[in-house]
RODO-2510 file (C-alpha; in nm, 4 decimals, decimal comma):
residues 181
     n   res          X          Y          Z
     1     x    -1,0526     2,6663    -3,6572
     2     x    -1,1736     2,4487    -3,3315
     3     x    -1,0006     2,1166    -3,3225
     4     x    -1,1989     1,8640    -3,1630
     5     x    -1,0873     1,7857    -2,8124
     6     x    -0,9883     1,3745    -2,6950
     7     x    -1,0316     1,2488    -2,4036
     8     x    -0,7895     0,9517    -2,2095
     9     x    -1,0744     0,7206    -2,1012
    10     x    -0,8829     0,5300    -1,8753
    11     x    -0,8194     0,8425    -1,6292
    12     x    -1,1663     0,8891    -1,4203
    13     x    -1,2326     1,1987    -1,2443
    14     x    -1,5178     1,3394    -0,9690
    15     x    -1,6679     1,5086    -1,2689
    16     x    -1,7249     1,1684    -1,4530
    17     x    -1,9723     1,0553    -1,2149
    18     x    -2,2948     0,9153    -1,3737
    19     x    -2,5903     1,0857    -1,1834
    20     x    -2,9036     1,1793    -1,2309
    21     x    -2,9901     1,2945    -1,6039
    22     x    -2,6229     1,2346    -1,7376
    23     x    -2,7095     0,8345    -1,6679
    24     x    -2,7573     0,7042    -2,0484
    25     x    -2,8676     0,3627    -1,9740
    26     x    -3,2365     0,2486    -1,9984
    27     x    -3,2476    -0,0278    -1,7198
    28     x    -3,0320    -0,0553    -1,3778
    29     x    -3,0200    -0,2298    -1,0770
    30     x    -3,1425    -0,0033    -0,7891
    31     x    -3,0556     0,0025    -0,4404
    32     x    -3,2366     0,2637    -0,2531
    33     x    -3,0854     0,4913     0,0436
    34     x    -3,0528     0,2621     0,3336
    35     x    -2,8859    -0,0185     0,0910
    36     x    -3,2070    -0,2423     0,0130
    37     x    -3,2838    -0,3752    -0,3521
    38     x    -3,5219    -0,1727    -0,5151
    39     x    -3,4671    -0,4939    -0,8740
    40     x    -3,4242    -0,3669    -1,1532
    41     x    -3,6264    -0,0935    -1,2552
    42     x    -3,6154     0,1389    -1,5354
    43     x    -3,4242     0,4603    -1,5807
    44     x    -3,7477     0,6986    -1,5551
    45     x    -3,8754     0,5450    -1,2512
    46     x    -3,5606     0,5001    -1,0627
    47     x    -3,5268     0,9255    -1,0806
    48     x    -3,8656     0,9358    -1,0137
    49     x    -3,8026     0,7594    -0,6861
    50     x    -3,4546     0,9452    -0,5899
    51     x    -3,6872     1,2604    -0,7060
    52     x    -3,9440     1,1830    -0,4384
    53     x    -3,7066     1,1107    -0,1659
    54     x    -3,5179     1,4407    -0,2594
    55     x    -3,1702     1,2661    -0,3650
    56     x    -2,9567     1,1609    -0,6318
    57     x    -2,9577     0,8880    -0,8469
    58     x    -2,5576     0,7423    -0,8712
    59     x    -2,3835     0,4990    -1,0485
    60     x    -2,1670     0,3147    -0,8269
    61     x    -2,0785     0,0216    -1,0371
    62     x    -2,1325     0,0484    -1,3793
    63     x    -1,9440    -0,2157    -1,5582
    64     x    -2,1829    -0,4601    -1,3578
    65     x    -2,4744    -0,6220    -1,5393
    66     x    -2,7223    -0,4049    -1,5339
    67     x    -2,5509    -0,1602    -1,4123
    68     x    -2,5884    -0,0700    -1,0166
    69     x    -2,6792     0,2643    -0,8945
    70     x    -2,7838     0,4381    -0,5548
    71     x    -3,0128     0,6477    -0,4746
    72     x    -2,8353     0,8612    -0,2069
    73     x    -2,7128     1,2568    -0,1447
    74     x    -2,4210     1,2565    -0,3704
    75     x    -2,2636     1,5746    -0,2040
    76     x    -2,2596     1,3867     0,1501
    77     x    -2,1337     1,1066    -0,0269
    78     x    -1,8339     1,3315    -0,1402
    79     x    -1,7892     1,5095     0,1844
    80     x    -1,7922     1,2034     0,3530
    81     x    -1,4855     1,0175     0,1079
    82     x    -1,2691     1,3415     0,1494
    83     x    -1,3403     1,3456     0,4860
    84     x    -1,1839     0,9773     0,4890
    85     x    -0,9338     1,0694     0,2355
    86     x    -0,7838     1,3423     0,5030
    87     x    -0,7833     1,0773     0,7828
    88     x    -0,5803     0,8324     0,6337
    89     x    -0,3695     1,0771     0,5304
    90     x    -0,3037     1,2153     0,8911
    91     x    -0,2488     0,8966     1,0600
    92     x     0,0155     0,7941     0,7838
    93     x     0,3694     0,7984     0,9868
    94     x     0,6083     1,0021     0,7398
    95     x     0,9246     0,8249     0,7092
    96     x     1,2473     1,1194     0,7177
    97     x     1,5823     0,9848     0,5690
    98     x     1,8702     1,1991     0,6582
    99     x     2,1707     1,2104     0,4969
   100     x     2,5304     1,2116     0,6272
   101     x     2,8209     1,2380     0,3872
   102     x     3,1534     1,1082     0,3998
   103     x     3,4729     1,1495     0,1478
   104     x     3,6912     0,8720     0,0747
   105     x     4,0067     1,1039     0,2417
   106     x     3,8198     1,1831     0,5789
   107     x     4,0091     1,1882     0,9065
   108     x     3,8919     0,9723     1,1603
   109     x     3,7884     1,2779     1,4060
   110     x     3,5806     1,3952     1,1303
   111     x     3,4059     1,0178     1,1093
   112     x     3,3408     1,0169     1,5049
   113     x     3,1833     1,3524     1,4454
   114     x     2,9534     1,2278     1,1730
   115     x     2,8987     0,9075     1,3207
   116     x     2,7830     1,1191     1,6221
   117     x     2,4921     1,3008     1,4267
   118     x     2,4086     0,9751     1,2788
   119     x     2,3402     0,7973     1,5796
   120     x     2,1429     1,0760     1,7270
   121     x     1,8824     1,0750     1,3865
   122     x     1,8760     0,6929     1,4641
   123     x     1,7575     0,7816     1,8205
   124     x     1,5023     0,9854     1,6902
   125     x     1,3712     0,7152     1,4569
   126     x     1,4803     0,9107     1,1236
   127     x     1,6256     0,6506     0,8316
   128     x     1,9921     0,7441     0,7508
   129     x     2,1344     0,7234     0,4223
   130     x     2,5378     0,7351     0,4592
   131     x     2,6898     0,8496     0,0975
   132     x     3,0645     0,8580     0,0024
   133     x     3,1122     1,0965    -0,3215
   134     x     3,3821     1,0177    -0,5580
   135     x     3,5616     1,2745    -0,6526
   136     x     3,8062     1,2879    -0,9938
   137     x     4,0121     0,9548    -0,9863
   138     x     3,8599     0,7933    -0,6795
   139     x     3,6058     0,6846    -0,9591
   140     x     3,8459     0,4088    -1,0679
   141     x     3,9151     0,3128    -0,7073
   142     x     3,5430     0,2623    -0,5550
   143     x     3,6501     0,0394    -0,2570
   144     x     3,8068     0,3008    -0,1309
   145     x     3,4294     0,4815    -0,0198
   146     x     3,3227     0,1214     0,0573
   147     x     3,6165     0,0949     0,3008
   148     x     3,5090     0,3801     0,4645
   149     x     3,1317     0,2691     0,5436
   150     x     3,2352    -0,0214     0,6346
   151     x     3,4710     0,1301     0,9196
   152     x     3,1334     0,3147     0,9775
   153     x     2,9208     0,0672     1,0064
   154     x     3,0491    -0,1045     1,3824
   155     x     2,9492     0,2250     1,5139
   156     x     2,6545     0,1961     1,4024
   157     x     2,5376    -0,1547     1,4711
   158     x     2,4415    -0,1542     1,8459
   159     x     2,1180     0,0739     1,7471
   160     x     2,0712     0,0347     1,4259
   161     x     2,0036    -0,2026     1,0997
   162     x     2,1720    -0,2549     0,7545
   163     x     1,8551    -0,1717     0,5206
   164     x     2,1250    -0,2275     0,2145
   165     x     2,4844    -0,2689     0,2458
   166     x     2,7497    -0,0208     0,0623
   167     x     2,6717     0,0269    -0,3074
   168     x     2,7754     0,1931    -0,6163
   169     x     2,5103     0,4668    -0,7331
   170     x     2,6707     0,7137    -1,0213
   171     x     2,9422     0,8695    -0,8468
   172     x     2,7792     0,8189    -0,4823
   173     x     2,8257     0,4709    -0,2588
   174     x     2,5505     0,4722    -0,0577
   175     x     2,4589     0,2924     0,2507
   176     x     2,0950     0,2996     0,4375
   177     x     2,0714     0,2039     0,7967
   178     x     1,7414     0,2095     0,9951
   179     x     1,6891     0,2380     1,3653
   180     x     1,6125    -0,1011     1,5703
   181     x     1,2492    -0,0870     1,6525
***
């Protein structure tokens, strides 16, 4: 037994493009390849022009009224937005956050050690989150983790900036510092 399939109509995808024959709708606003205003013609003849100049018919806005469409090479067109799509995505700057923990019982050696690392991920622009995990019965005593990033903190200050101050997160208390642009 087939069970009829449903669609979510609020998710569009590439395939979901109106073009060409698929286009239900009997009259449409036209612009032709170069952006001018064809008016609004009908259906038939705006494929019959797209036809002669050897391109698609697309509709690019079709909650408009009439609805718009393009005449234009709809596989450019798609080459062209991924092309874009890559682009942007290779000139966004990834933001790292490394993470440096800390126990409520460290020795103050052990801090200069980690405080070390930390300022060298600041100096390489990196985000640090500093975390303090509770163990057992430092649960009921919190302060205790928030005493220790705050002896933390001075050592940090000269290069970089409180994003948020020490905070309770589950069992963690976490502190995010940023390096000074």
């Amino acid at each position: 037994m087939n069970k009829p399939t449903t669609r979510n109509k609020g998710s569009k995808k590439a395939s979901d493009v109106m073009m060409n024959e698929t286009i239900r709708i009997l009259e449409l606003r036209v612009l032709s390849q170069d952006g001018e205003q064809l008016g609004i013609i009908s259906k038939a003849e705006a494929l019959q022009k797209a036809e002669e100049a050897g391109l698609d018919l697309v509709i690019i806005s079709p909650d408009a009224t009439p609805p718009v469409a393009k005449i234009m090479d709809y596989s450019k067109f798609k080459y062209e937005q991924e092309k874009k799509k890559k682009e942007a995505k290779k000139n966004q700057k990834q933001i790292e956050v490394k993470e440096v923990k800390f126990s409520c019982k460290i020795a103050e050696n052990d801090v200069a050690f980690k405080v070390k690392h930390t300022r060298e991920f600041l100096e390489k622009g990196k985000h640090v989150r500093l975390r303090v995990f509770l163990k057992g019965r430092e649960m009921s005593n919190p302060e205790w983790g928030i005493d220790v990033l705050n002896r933390v903190w001075p050592m940090l200050e000269d290069i970089g900036i409180l994003e948020k101050a020490p905070h309770l997160e589950g069992r963690y208390i976490n502190m995010y510092v940023t390096p000074q642009k």
